[in-house]
C-alpha positions as YAML, in Angstrom:
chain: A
units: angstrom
residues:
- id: 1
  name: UNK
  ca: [0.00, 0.00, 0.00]
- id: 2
  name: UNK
  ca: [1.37, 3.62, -0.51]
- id: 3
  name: UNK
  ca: [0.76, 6.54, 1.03]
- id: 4
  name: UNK
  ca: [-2.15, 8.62, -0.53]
- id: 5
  name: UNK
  ca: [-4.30, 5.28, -0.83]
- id: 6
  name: UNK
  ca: [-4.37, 5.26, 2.69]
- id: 7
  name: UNK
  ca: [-2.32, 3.66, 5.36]
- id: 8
  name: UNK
  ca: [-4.15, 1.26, 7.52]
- id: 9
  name: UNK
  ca: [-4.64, 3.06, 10.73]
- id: 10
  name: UNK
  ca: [-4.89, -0.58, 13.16]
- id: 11
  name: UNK
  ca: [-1.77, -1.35, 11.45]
- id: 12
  name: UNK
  ca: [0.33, 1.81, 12.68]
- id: 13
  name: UNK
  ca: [-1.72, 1.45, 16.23]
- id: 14
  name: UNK
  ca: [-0.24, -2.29, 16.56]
- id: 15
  name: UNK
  ca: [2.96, -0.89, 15.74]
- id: 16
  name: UNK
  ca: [2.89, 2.11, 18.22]
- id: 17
  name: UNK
  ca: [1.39, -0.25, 20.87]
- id: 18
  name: UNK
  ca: [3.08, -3.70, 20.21]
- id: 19
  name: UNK
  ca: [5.49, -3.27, 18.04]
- id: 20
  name: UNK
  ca: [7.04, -2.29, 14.74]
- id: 21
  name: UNK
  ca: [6.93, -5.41, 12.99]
- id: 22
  name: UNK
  ca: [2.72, -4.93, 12.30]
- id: 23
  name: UNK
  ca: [3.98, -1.92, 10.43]
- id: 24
  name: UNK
  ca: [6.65, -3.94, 8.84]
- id: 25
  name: UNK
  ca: [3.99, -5.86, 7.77]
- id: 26
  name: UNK
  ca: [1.72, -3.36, 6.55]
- id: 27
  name: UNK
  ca: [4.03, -1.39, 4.49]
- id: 28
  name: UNK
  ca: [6.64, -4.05, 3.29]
- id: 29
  name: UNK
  ca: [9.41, -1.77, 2.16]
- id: 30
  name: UNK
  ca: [13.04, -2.04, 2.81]
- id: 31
  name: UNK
  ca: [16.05, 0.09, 3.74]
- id: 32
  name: UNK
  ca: [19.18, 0.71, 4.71]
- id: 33
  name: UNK
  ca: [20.59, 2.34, 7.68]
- id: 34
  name: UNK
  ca: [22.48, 5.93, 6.64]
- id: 35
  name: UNK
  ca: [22.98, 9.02, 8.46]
- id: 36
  name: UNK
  ca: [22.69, 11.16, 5.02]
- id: 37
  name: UNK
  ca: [19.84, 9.03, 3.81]
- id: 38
  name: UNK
  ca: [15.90, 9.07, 3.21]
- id: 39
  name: UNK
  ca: [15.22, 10.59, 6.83]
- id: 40
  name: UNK
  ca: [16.89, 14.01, 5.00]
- id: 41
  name: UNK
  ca: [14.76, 14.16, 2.45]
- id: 42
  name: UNK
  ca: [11.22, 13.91, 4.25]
- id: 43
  name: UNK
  ca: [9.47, 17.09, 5.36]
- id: 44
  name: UNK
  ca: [9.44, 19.23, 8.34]
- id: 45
  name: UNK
  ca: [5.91, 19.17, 9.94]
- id: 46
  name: UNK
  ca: [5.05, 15.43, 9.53]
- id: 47
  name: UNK
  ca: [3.91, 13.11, 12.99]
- id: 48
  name: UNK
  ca: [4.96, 9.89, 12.01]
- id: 49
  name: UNK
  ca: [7.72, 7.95, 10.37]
- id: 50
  name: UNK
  ca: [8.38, 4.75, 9.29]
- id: 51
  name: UNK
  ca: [11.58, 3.00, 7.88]
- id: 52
  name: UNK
  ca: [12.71, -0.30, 6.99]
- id: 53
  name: UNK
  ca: [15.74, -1.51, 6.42]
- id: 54
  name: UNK
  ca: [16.52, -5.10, 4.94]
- id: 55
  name: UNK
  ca: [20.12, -4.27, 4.02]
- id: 56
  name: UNK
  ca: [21.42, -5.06, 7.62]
- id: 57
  name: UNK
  ca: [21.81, -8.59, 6.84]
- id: 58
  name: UNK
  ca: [23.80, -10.36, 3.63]
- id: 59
  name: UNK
  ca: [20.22, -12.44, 3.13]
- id: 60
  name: UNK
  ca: [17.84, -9.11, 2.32]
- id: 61
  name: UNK
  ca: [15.39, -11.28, 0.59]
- id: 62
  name: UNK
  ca: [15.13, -14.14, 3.27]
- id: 63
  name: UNK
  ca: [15.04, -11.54, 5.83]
- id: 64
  name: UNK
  ca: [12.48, -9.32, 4.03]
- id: 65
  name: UNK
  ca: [10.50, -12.61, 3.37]
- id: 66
  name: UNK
  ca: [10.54, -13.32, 7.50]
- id: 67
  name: UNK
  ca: [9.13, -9.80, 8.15]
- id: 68
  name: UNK
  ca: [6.26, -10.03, 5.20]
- id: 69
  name: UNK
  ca: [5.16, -13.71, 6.36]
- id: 70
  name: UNK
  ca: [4.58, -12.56, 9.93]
- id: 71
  name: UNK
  ca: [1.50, -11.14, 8.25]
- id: 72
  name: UNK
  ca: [-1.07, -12.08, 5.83]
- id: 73
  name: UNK
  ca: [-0.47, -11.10, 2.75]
- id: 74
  name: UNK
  ca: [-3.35, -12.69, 0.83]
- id: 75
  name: UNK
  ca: [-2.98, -16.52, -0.72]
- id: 76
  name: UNK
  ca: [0.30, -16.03, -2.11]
- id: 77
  name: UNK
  ca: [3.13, -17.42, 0.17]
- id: 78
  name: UNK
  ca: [5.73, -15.58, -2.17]
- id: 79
  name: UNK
  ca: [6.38, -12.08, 0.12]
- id: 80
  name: UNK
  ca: [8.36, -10.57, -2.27]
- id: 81
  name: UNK
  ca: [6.18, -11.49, -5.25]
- id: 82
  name: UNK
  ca: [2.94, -10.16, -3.26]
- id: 83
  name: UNK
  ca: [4.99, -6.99, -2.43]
- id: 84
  name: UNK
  ca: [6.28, -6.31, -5.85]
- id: 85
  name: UNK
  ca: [3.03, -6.98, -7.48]
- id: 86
  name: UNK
  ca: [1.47, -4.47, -4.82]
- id: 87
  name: UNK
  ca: [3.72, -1.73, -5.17]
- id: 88
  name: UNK
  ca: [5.84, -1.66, -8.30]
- id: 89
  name: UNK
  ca: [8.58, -1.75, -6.16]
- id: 90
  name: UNK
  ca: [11.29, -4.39, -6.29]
- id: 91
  name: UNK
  ca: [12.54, -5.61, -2.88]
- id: 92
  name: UNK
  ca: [15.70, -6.82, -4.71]
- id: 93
  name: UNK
  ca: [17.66, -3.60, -5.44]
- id: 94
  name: UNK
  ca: [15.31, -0.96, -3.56]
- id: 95
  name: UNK
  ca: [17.73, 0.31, -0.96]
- id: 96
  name: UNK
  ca: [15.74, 2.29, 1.95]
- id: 97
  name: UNK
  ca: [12.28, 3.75, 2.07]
- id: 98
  name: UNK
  ca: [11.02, 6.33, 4.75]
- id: 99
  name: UNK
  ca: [7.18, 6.41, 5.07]
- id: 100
  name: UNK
  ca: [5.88, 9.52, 6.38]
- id: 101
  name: UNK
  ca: [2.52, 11.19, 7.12]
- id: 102
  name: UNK
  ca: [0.60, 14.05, 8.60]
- id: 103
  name: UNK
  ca: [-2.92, 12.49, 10.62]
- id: 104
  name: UNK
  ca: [-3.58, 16.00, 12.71]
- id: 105
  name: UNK
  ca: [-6.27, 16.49, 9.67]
- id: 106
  name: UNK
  ca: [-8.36, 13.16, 10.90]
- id: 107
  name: UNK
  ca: [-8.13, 12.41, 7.00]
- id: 108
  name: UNK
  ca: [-6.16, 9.35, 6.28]
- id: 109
  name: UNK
  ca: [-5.08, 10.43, 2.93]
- id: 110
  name: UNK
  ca: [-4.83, 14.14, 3.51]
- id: 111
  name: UNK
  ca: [-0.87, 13.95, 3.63]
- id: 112
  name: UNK
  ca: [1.63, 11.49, 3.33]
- id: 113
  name: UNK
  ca: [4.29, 9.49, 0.94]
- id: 114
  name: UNK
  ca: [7.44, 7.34, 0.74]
- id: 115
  name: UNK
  ca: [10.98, 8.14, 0.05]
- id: 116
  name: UNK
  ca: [12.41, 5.34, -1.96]
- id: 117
  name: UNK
  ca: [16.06, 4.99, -2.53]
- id: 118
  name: UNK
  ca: [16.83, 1.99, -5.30]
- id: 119
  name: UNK
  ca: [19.45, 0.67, -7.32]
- id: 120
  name: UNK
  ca: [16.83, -0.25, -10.12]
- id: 121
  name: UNK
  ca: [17.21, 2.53, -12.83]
- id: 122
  name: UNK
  ca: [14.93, 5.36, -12.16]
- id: 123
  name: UNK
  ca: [13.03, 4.87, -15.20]
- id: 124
  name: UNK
  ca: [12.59, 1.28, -14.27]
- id: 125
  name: UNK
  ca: [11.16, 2.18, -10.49]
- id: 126
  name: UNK
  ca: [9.07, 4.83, -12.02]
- id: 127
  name: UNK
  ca: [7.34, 2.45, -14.52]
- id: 128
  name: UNK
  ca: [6.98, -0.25, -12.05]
- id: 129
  name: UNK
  ca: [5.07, 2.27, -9.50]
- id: 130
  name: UNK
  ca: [2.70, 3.51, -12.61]
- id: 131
  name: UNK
  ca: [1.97, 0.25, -13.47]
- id: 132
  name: UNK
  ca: [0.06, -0.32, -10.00]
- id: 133
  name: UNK
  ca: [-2.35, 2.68, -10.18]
- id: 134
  name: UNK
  ca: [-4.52, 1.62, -12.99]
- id: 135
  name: UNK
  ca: [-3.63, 5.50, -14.11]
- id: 136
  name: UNK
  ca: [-2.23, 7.23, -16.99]
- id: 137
  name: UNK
  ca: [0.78, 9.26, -16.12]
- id: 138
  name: UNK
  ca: [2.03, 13.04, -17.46]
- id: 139
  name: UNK
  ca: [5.07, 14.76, -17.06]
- id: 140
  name: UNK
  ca: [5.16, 18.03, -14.93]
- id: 141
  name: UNK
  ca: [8.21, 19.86, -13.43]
- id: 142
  name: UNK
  ca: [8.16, 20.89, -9.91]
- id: 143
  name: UNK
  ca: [11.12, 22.89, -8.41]
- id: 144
  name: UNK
  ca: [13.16, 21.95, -11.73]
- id: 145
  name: UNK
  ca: [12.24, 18.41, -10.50]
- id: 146
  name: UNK
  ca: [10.56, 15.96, -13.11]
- id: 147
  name: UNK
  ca: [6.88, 14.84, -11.19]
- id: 148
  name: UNK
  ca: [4.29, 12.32, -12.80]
- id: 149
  name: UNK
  ca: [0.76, 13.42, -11.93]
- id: 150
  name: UNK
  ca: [-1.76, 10.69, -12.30]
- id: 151
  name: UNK
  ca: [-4.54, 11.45, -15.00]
- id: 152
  name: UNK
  ca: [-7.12, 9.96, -12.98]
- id: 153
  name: UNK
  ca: [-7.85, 10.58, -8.84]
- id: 154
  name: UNK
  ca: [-5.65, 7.91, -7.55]
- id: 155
  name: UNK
  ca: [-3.66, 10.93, -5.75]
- id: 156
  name: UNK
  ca: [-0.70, 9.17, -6.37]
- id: 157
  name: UNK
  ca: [2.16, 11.89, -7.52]
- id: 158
  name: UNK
  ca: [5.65, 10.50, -8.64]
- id: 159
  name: UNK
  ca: [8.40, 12.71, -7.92]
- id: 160
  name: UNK
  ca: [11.81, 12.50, -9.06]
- id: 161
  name: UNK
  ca: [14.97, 13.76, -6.54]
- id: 162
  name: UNK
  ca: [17.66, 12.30, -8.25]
- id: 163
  name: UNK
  ca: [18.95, 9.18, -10.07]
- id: 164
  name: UNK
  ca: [17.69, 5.95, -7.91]
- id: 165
  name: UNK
  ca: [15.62, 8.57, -5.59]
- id: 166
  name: UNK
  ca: [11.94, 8.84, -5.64]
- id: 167
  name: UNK
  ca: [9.26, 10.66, -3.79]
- id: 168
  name: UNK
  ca: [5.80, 8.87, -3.87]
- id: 169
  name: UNK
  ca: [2.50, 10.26, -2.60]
- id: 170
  name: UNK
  ca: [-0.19, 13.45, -2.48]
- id: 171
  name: UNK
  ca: [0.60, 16.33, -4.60]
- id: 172
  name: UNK
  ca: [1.66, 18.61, -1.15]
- id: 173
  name: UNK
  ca: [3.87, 15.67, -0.11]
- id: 174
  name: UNK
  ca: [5.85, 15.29, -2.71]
- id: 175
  name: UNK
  ca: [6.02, 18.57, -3.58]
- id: 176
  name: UNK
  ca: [7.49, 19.27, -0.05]
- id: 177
  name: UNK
  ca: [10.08, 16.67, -0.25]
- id: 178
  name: UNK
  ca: [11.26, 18.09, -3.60]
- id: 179
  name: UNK
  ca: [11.74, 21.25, -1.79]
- id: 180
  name: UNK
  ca: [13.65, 19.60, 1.43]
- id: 181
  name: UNK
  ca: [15.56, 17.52, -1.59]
- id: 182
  name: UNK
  ca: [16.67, 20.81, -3.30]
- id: 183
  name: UNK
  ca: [17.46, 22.92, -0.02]
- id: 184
  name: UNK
  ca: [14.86, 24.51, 0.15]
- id: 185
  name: UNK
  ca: [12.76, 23.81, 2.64]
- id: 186
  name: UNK
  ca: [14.18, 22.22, 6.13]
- id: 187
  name: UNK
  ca: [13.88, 18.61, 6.85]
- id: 188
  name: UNK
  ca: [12.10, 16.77, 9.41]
- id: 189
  name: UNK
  ca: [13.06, 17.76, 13.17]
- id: 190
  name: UNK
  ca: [11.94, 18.46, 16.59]
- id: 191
  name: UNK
  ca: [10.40, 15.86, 18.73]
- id: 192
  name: UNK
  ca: [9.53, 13.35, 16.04]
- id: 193
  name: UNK
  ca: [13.26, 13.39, 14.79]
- id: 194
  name: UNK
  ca: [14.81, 12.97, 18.61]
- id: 195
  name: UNK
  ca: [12.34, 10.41, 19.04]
- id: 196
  name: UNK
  ca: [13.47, 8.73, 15.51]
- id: 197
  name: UNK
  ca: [16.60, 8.84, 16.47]
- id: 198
  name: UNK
  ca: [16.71, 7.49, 19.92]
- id: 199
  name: UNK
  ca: [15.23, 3.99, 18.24]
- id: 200
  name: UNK
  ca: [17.79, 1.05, 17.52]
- id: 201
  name: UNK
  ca: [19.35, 0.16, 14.39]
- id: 202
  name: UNK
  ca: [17.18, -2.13, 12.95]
- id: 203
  name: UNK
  ca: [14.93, -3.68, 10.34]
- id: 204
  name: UNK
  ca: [12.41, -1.28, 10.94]
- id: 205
  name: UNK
  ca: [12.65, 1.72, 13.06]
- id: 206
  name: UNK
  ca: [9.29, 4.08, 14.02]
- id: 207
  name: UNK
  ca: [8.65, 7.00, 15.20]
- id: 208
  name: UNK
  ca: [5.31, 9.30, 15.91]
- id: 209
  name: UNK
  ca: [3.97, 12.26, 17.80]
- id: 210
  name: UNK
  ca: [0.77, 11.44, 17.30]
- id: 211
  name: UNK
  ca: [0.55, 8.11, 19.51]
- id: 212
  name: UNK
  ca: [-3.24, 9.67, 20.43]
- id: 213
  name: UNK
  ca: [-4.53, 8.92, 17.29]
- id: 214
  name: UNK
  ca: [-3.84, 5.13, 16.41]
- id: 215
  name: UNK
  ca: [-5.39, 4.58, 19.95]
- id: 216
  name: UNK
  ca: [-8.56, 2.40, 19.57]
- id: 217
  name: UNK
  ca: [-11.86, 3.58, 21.31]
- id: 218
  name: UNK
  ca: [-11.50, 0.15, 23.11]
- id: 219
  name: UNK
  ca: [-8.54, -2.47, 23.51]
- id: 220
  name: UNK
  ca: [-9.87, -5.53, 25.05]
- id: 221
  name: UNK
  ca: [-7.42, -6.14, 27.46]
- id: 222
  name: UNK
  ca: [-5.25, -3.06, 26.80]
- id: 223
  name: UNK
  ca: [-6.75, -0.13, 28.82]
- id: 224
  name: UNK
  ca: [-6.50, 1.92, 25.61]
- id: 225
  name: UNK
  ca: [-7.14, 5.74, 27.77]
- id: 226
  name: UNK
  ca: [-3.54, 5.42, 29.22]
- id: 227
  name: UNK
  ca: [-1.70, 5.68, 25.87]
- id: 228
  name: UNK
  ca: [-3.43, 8.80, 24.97]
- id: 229
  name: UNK
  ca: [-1.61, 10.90, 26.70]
- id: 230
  name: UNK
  ca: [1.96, 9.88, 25.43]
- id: 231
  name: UNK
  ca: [4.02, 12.60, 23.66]
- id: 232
  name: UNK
  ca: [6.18, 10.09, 21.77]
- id: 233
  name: UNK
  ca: [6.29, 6.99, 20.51]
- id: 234
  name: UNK
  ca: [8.95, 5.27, 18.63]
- id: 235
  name: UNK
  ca: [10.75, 1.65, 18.88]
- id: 236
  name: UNK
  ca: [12.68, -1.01, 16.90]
- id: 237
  name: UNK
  ca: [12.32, -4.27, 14.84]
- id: 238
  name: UNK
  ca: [14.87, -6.99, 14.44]
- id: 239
  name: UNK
  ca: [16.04, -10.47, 13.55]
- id: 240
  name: UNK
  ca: [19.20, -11.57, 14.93]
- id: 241
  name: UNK
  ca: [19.60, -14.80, 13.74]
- id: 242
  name: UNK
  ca: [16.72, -17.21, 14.64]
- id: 243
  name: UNK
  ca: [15.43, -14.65, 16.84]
- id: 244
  name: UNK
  ca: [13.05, -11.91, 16.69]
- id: 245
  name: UNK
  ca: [13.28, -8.79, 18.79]
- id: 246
  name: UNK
  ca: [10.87, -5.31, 19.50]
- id: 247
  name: UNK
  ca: [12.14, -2.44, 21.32]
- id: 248
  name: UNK
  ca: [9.21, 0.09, 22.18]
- id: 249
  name: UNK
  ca: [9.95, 3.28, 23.52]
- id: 250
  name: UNK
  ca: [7.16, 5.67, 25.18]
- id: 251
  name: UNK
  ca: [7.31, 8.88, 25.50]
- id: 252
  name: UNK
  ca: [5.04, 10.54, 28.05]
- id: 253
  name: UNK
  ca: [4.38, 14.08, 29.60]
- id: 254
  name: UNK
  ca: [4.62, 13.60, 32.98]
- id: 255
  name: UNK
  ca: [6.63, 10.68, 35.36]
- id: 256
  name: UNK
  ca: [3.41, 10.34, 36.75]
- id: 257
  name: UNK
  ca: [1.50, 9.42, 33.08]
- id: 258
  name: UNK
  ca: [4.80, 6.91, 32.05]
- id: 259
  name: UNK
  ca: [4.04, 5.21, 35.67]
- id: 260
  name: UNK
  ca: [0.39, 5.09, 34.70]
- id: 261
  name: UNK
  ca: [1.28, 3.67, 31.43]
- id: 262
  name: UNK
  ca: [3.65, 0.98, 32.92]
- id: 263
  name: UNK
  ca: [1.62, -0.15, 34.65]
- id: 264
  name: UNK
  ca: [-1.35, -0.33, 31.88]
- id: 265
  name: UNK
  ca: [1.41, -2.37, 29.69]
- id: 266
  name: UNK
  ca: [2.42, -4.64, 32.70]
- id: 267
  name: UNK
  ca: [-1.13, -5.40, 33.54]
- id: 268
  name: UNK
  ca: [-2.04, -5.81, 30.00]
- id: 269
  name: UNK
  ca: [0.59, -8.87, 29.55]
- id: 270
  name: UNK
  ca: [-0.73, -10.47, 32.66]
- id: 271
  name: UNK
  ca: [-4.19, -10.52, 31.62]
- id: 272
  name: UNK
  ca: [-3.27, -11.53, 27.57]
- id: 273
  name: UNK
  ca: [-1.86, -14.34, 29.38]
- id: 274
  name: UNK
  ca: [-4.94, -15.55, 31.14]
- id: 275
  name: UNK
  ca: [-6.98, -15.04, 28.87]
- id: 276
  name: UNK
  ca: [-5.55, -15.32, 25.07]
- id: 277
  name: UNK
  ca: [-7.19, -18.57, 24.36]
- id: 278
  name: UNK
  ca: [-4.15, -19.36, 21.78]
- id: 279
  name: UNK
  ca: [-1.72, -21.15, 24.21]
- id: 280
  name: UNK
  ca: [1.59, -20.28, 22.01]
- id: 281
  name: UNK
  ca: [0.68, -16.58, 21.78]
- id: 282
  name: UNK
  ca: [-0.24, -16.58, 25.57]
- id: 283
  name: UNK
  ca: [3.25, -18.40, 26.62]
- id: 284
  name: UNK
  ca: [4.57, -15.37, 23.83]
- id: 285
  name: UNK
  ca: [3.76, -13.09, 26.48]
- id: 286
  name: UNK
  ca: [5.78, -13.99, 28.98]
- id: 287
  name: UNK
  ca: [8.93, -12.69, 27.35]
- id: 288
  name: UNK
  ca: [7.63, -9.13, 27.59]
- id: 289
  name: UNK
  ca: [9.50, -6.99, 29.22]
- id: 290
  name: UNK
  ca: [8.43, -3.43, 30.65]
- id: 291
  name: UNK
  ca: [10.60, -0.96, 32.04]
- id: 292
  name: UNK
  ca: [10.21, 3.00, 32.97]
- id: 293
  name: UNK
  ca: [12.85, 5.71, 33.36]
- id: 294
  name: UNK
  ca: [11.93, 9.03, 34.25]
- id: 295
  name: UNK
  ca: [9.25, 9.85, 31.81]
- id: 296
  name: UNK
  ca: [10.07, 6.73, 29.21]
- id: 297
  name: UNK
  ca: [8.51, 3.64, 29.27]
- id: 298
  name: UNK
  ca: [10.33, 0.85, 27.22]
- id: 299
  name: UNK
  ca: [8.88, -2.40, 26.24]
- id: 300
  name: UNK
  ca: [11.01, -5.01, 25.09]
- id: 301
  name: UNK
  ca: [10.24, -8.48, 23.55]
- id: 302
  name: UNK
  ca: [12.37, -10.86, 22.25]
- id: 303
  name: UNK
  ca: [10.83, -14.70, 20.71]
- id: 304
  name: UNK
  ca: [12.41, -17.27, 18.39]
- id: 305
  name: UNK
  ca: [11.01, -15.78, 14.80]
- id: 306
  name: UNK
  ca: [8.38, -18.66, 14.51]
- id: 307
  name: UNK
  ca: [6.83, -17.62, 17.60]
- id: 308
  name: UNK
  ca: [7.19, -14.09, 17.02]
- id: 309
  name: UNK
  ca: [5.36, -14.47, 13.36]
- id: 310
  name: UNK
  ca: [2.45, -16.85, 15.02]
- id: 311
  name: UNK
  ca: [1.74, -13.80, 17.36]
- id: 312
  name: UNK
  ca: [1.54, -10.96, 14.75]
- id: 313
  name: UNK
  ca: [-0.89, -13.20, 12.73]
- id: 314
  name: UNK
  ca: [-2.84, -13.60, 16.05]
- id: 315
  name: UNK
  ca: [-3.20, -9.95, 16.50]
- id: 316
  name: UNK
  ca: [-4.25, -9.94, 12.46]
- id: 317
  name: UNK
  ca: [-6.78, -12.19, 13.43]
- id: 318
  name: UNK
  ca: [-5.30, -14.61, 12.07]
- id: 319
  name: UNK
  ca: [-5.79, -18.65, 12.54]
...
């Protein structure tokens, strides 16, 4: 899915709230970890951020294919082929990819796009992207900066930043980045970037200001009203070897909110465990961990990657 479609807001909640690897599995993309890279080019003013990185390992395709199979992804079996065919995008050479959006405007489409970095020829990546929106394509210039508007209403602009570098989304989004791209317009900052920054090295690494938002009006277990009032929330997704690993941080306003949260998240892995009626996914639960610092709350969870995918299809709602 790309950004100006719509981004599945249940999907970014499970990643704010359990952990990045939902989102992995929402947005399949892949990255790679730079200090000049993607991050530079997104806009100042957007609440949430998303990269993934599958370059971290010699075995990007194996590795992206143990992210994409922790969710469903439809009757095909083949991640990358269900990605590619999705997107345009091929996993192979596409280096990093930065989702961002702005969701203070309640509209899931209002704002929002993807940086894409890629080895694949820049005619090539463009072509493969067009060839997913059931649109016709024109050429425009933005900023001296070649951008394909779609003929039709998919809202799906194609900008160009630079050979291999792509900007994909609404018009105002990629317009933006163009700007950022061409120094003209500052890059994403503040809270959002500390917060982005703080997060792990990983394959995928989130951050958002606007935890309030992918809160649902009820969370079973999960007493939902705590999380509202977190400034910040950004974490980590892994794979070390066999193992699969999710490093949460959350940000609140107050030591007194971060305790309240704590304990919300402590109480909530209790309670999944009595009462998750899938016995791997409640033994899963065990190996959360849930420490605060001042006003940060940090969840941890490590699981052998089998066990780890078994509990993101449970939260799917998935057999």
């Amino acid at each position: 899915m790309v950004p100006g479609d719509g981004i599945s807001r249940p999907k970014l909640l499970l990643a704010v709230a359990i952990g990045a690897v939902v989102v992995g599995g929402a947005l399949l993309l892949t990255g790679e970890s730079t200090s000049t890279g993607a991050i530079e080019q997104v806009p100042a003013g957007v609440d949430t951020v998303v990269r993934l990185d599958l370059t971290i390992t010699s075995d990007r395709l194996r590795q992206f294919a143990a992210v994409a199979n922790g969710a469903p992804l439809g009757a095909s079996s083949n991640a990358t082929a269900v990605f590619e065919n999705g997107t345009g995008i091929d996993p192979g050479p596409a280096r990093e990819v930065v989702v961002f959006s702005d969701n203070r405007t309640g509209n899931e489409s209002a704002y929002g796009g993807l940086v894409l970095h890629t080895n694949a020829g820049t005619d090539a990546a463009v072509a493969g992207i067009q060839n997913t929106t059931n649109s016709s394509y024109r050429s425009t210039t933005y900023n001296g900066a070649t951008v394909n508007a779609p003929a039709n209403a998919s809202n799906r602009y194609i900008g160009v930043l630079g050979e291999g570098q792509l900007v994909v989304g609404t018009q105002a989004a990629v317009r933006d980045t163009i700007d950022v791209s061409e120094g003209d317009a500052d890059p994403v900052g503040g809270p959002l970037r500390r917060a982005y920054e703080n997060t792990d090295n990983g394959t995928t690494r989130f951050a958002t200001t606007a935890s309030g938002r992918w809160v649902p009006a009820s969370g079973g277990f999960l007493d939902t009203e705590a999380y509202r009032k977190l400034d910040t929330a950004s974490g980590t997704y892994y794979i070390d070897g066999g193992n699969a690993g999710l490093t949460v941080r959350l940000g609140a306003s107050s030591k007194a909110n971060a305790q309240t949260v704590a304990q919300a998240t402590r109480g909530a892995t209790v309670i999944g465990q009595r009462t998750i009626e899938n016995e791997s996914v409640a033994a899963a639960l065990e190996s959360v961990n849930v420490t605060r610092e001042g006003e940060t709350v940090t969840v941890r969870y490590r699981q052998p990657l089998g066990a780890f995918q078994r509990t993101v299809r449970y939260l799917y709602g998935e057999p």
